[in-house]
MIDO-349406 format. One record per residue: x, y, z of N, C-alpha, C in turn; residue number from 1. Coordinates in steps of 0.001 Angstrom, whole numbers, plus 500000, padded with zeros to 6 digits. Layout:
N
+--------+--------+--------+--------+--------+--------+--------+--------+--------+-----+
!     nx !     ny !     nz !    cax !    cay !    caz !     cx !     cy !     cz !   k !
+--------+--------+--------+--------+--------+--------+--------+--------+--------+-----+
!      X !      Y !      Z !      X !      Y !      Z !      X !      Y !      Z ! NUM !
...
+--------+--------+--------+--------+--------+--------+--------+--------+--------+-----+
***
This chain:
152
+--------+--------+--------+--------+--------+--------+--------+--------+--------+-----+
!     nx !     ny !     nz !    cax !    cay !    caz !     cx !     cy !     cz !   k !
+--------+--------+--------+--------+--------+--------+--------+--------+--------+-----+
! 398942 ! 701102 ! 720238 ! 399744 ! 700994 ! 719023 ! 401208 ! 700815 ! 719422 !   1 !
! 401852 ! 700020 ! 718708 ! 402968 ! 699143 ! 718736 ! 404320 ! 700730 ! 718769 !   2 !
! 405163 ! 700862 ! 719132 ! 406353 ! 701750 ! 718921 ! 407196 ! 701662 ! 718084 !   3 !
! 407207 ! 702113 ! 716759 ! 407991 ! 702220 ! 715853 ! 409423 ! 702747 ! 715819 !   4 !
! 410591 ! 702121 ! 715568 ! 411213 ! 702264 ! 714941 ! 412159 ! 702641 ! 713943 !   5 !
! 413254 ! 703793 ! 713924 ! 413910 ! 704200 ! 712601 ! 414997 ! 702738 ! 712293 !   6 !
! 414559 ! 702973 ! 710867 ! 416194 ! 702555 ! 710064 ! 416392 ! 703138 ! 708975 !   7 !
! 417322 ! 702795 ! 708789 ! 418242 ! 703569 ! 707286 ! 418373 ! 702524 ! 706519 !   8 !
! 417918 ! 702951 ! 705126 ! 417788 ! 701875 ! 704022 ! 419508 ! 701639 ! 703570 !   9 !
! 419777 ! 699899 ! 703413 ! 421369 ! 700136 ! 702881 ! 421260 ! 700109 ! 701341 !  10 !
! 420299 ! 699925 ! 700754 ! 420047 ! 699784 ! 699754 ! 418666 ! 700529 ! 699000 !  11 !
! 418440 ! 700835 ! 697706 ! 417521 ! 701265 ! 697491 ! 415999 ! 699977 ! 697005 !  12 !
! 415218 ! 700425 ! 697458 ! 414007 ! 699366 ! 697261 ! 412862 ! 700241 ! 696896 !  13 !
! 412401 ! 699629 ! 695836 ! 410969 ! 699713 ! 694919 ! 409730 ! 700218 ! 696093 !  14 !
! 409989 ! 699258 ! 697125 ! 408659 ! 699855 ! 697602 ! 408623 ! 700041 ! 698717 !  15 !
! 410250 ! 700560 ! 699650 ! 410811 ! 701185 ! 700916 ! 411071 ! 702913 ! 700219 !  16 !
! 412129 ! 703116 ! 699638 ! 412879 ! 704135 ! 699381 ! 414237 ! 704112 ! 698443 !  17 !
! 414955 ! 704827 ! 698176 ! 416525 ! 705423 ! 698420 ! 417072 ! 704886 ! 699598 !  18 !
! 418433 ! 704447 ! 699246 ! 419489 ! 704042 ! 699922 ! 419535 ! 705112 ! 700543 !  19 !
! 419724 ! 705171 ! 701960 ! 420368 ! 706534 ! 703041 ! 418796 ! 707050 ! 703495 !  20 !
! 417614 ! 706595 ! 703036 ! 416412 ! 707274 ! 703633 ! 415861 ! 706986 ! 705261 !  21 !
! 415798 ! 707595 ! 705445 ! 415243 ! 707197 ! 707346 ! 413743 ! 706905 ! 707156 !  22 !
! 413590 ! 705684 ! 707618 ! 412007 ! 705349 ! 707763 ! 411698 ! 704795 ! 708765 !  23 !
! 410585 ! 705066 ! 709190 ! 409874 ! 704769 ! 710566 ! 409309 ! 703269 ! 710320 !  24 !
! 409451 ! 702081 ! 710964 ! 408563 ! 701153 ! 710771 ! 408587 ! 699782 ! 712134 !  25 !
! 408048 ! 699398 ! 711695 ! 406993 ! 698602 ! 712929 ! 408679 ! 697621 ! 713437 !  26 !
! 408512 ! 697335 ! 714876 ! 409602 ! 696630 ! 715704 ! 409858 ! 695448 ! 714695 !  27 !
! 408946 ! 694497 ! 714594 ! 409142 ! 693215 ! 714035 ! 409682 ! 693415 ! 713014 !  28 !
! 408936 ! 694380 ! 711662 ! 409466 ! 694258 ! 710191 ! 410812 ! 694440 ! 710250 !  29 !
! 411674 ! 695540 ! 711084 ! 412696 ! 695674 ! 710843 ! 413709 ! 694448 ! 711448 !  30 !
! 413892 ! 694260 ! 712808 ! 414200 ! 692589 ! 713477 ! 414259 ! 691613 ! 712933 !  31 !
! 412706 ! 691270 ! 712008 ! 412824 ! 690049 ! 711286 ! 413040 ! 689981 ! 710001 !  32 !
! 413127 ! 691340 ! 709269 ! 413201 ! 690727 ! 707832 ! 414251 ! 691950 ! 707281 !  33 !
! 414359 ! 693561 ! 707627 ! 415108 ! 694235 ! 706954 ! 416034 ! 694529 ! 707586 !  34 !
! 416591 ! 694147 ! 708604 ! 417859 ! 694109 ! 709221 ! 418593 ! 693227 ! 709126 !  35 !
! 418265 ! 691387 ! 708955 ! 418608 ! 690658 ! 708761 ! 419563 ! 690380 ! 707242 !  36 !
! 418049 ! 690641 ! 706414 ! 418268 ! 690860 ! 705162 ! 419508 ! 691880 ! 704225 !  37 !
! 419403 ! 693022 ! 705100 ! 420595 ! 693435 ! 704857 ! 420402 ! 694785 ! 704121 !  38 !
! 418588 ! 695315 ! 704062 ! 418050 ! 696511 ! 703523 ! 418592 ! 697337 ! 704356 !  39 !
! 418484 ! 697112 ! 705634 ! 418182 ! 698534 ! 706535 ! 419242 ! 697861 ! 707595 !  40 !
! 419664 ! 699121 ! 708167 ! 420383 ! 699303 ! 709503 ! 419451 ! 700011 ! 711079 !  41 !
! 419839 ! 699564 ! 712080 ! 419268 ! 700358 ! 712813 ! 419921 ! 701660 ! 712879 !  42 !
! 418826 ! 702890 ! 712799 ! 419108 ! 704150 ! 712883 ! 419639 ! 704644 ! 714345 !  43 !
! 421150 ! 704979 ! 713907 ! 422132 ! 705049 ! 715356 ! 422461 ! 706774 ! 715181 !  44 !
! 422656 ! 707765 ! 716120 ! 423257 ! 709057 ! 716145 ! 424085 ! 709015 ! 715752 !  45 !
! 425132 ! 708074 ! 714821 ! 426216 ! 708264 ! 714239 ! 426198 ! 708053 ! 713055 !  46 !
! 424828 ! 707278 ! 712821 ! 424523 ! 706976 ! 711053 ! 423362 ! 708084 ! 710752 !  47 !
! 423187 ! 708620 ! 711508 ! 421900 ! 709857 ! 710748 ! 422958 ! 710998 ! 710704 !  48 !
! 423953 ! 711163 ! 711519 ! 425005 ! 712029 ! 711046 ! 425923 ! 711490 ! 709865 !  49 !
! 425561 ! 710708 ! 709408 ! 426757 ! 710358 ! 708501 ! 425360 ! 710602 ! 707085 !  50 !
! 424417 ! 710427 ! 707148 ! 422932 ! 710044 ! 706364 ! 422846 ! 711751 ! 706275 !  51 !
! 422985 ! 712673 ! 707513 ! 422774 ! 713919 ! 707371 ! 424191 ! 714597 ! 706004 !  52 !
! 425208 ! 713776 ! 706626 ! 426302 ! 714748 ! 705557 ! 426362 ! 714098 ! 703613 !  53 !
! 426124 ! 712997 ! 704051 ! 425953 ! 712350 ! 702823 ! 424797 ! 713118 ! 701834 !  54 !
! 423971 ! 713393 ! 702481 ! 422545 ! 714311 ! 701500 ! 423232 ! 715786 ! 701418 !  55 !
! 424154 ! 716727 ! 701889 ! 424283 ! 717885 ! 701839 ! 425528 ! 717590 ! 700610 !  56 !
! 426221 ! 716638 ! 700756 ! 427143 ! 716716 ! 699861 ! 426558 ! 716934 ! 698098 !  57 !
! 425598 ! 715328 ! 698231 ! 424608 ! 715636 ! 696826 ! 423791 ! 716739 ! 696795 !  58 !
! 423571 ! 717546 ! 697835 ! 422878 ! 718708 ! 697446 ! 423847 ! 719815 ! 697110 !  59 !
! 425163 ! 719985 ! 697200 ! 425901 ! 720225 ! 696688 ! 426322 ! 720155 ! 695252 !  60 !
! 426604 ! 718971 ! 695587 ! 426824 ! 718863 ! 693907 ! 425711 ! 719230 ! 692518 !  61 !
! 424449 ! 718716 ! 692993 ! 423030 ! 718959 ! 692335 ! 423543 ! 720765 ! 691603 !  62 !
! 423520 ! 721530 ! 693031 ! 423684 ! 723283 ! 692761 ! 425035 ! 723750 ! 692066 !  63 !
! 426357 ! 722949 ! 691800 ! 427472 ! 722909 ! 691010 ! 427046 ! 722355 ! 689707 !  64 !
! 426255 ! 721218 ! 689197 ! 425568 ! 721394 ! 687924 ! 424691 ! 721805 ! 687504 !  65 !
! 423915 ! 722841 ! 688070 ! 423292 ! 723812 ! 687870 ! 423478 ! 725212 ! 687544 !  66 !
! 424882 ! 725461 ! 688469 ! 425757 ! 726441 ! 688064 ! 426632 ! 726442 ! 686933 !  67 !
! 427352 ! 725089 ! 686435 ! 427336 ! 724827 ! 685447 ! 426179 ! 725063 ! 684179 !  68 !
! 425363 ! 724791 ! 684503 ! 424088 ! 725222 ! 683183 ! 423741 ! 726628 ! 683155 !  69 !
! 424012 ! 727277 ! 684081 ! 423809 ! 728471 ! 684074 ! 424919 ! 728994 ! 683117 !  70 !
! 426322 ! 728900 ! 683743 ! 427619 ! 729089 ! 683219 ! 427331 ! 729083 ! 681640 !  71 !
! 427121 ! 727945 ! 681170 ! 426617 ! 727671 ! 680157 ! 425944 ! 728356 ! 678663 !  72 !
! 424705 ! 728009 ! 679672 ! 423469 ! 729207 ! 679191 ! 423916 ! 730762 ! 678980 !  73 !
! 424679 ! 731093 ! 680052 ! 425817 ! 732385 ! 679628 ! 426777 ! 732740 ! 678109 !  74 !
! 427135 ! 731497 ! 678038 ! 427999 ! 731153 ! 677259 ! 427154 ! 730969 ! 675686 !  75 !
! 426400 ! 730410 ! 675648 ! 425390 ! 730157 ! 674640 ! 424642 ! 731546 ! 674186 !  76 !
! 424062 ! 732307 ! 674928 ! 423370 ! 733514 ! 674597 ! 424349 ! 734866 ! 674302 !  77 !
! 425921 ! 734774 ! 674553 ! 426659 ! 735685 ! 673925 ! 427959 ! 735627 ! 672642 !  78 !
! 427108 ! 733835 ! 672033 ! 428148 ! 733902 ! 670854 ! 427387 ! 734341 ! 669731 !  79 !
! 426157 ! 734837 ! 669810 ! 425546 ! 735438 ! 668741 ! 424864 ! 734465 ! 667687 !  80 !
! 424498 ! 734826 ! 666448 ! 423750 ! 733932 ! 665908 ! 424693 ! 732766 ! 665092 !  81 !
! 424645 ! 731550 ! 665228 ! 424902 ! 730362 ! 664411 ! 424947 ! 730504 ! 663496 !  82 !
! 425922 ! 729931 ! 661942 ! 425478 ! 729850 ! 660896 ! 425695 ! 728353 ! 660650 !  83 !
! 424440 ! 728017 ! 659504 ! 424556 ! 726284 ! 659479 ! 424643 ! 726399 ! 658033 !  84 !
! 425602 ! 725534 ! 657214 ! 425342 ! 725527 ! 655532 ! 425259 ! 724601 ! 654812 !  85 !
! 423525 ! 724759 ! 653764 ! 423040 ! 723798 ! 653792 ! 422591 ! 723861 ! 652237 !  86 !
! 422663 ! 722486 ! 651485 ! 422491 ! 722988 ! 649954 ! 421497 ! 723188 ! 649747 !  87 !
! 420833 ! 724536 ! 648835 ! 419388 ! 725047 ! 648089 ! 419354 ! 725002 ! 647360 !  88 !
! 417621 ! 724901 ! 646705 ! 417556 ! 724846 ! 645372 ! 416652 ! 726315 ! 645262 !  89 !
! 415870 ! 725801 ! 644313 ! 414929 ! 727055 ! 644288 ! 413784 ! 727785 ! 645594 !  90 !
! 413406 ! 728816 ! 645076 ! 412841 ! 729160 ! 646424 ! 413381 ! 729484 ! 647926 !  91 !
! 414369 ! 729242 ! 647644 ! 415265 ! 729489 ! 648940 ! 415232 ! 727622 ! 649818 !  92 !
! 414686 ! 727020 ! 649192 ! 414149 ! 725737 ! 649708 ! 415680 ! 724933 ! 649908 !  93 !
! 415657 ! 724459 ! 651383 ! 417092 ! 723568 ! 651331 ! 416723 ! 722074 ! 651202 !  94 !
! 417531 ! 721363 ! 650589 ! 417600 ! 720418 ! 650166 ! 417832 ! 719101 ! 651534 !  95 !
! 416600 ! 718356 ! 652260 ! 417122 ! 717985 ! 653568 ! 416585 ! 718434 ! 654911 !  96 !
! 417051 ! 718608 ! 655908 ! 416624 ! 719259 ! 656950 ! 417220 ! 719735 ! 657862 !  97 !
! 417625 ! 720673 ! 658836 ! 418570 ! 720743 ! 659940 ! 417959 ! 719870 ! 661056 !  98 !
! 419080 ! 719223 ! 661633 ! 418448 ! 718490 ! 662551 ! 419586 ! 718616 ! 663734 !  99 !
! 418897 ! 718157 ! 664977 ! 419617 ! 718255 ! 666248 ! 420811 ! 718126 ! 666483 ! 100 !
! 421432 ! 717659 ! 665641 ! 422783 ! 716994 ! 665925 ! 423650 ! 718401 ! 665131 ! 101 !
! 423142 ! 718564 ! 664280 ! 423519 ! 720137 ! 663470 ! 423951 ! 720918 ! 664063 ! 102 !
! 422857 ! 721460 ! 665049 ! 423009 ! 722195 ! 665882 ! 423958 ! 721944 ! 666919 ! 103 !
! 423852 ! 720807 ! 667398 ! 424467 ! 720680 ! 668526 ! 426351 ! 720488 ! 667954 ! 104 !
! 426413 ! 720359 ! 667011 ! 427593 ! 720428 ! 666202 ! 428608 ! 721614 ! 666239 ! 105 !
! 427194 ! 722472 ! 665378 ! 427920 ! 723654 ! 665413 ! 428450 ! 724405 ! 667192 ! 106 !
! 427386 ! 724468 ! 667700 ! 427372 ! 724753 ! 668839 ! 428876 ! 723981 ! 669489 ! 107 !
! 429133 ! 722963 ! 669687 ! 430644 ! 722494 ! 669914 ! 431594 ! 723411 ! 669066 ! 108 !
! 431261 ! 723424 ! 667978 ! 432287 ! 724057 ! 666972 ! 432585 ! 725292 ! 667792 ! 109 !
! 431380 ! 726438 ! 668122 ! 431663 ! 727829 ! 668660 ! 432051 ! 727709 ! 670586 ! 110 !
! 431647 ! 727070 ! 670811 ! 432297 ! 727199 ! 672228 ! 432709 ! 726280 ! 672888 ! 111 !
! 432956 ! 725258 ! 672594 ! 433799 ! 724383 ! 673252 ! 432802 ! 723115 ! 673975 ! 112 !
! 431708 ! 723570 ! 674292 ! 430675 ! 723080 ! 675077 ! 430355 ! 721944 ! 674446 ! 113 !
! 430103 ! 720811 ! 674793 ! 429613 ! 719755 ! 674166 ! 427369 ! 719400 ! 674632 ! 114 !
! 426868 ! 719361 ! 673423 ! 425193 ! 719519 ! 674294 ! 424633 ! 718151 ! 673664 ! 115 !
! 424170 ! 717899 ! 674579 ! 423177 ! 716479 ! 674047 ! 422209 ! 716967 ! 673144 ! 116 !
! 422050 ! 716687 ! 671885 ! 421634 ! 716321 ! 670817 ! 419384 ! 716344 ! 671127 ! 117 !
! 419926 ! 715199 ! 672178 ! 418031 ! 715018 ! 673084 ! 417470 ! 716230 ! 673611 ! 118 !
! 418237 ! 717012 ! 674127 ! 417927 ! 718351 ! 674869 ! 417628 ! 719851 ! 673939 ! 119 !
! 417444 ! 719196 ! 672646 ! 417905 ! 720559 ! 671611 ! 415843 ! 720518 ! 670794 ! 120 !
! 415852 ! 721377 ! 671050 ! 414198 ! 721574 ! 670272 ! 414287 ! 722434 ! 668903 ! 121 !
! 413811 ! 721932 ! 668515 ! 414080 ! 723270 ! 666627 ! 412916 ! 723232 ! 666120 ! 122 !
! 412316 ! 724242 ! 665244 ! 410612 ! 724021 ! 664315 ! 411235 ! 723362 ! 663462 ! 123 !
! 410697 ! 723297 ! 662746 ! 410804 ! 722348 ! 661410 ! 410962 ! 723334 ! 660511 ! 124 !
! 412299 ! 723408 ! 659762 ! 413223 ! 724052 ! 658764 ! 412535 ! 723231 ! 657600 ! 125 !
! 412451 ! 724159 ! 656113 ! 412736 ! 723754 ! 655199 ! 413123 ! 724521 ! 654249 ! 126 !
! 413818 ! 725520 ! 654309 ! 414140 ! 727124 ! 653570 ! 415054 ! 727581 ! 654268 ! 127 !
! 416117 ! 727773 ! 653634 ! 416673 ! 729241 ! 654522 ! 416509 ! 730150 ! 655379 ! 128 !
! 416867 ! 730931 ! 656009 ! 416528 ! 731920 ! 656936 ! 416800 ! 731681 ! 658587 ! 129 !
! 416450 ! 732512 ! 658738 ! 416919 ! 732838 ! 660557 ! 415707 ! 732156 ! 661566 ! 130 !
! 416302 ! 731271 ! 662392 ! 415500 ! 729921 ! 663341 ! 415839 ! 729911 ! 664708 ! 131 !
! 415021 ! 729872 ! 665665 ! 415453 ! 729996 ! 666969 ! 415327 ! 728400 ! 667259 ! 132 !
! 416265 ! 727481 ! 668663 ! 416032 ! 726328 ! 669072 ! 416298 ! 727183 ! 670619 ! 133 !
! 415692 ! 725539 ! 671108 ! 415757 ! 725835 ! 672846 ! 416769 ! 724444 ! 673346 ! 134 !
! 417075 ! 724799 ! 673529 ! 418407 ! 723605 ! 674655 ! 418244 ! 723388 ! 675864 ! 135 !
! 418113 ! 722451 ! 676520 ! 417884 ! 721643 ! 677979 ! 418904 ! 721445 ! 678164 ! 136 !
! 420004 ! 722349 ! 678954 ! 421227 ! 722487 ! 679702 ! 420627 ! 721482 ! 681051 ! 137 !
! 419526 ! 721495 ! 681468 ! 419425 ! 721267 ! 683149 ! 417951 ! 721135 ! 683428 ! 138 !
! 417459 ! 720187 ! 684272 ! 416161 ! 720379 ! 684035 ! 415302 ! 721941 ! 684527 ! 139 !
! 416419 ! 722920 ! 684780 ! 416166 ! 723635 ! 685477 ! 416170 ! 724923 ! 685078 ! 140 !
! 416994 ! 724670 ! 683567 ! 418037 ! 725614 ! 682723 ! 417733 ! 725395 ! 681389 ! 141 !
! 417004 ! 726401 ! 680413 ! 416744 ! 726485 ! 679374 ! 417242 ! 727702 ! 678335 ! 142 !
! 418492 ! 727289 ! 677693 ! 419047 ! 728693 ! 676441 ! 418169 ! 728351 ! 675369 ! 143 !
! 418389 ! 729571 ! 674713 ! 417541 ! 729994 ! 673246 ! 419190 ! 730512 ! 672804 ! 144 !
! 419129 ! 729662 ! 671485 ! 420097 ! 730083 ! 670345 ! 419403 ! 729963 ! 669027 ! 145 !
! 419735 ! 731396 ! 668043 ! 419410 ! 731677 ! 667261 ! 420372 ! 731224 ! 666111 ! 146 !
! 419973 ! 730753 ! 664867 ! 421078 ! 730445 ! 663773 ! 420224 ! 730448 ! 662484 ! 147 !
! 421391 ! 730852 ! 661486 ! 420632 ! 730947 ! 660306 ! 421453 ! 729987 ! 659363 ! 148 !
! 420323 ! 729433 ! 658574 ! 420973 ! 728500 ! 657866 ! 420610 ! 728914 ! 656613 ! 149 !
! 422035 ! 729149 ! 655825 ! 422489 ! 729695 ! 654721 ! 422908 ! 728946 ! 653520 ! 150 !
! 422945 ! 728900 ! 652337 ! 423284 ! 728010 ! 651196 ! 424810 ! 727960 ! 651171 ! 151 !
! 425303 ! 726893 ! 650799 ! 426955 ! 726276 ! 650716 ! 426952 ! 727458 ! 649636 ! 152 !
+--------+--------+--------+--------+--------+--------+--------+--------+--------+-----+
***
């Protein structure tokens, strides 16, 4: 069997890898077609050190927006319960629905935080009363805020 080869992808490809990935592959493929081409570099002790610091940095950063969602999620679970106000008729029945953006409204309103709208889960309101949602800070990071939605 033939002696393989590292290179480092310069680019990302569908059916190599991520840009910066080290892959093992056959003498020729890399010689004749992904070195040329301009995918891959040959893997040198000065580019797997540069490939090594480049991944710690994004793993860095990854755990700073995570800490951020945490931060967050902190922030979210000690402003207490929401109020949303919403017109009723009889029955306590509101007129309409609360919907994601509501929430995520108010929620700007009380702490400053701005939340994507997509990340916000709620049951399905149609009455007054006290409602829990869940928020996707992070794929990693999930708050529960409670709010009650009350008549104007």
């Amino acid at each position: 069997m033939a002696k393989r080869v590292q290179v480092v992808l310069n680019k990302d490809s569908s059916k190599l890898g991520r840009s910066g990935d080290v892959l093992e592959v056959a003498p020729g493929y890399a010689r004749n077609y992904l070195i040329p081409q301009g995918i891959a570099s040959p893997a040198t002790p000065g580019l797997l050190k540069q490939v090594a610091h480049r991944k710690e940095k994004e793993r860095e950063r990854l755990a700073a927006i995570k800490q951020e969602a945490e931060a967050r999620k902190t922030a979210l679970s000690t402003i207490g319960r929401l109020r949303i106000r919403k017109q009723a008729g009889e029955n306590n029945a509101i007129f309409g629905t609360v919907t994601a953006q509501d929430i995520a409204d108010v929620i700007q309103e009380n702490t400053k935080y701005e939340v994507d709208k997509r990340g916000i889960d709620i049951p399905e309101i149609g009455q007054l009363g006290v409602y829990k949602a869940e928020i996707k800070l992070h794929p990693e990071v999930t708050a529960e805020v409670e709010f009650e939605v009350m008549p104007l």
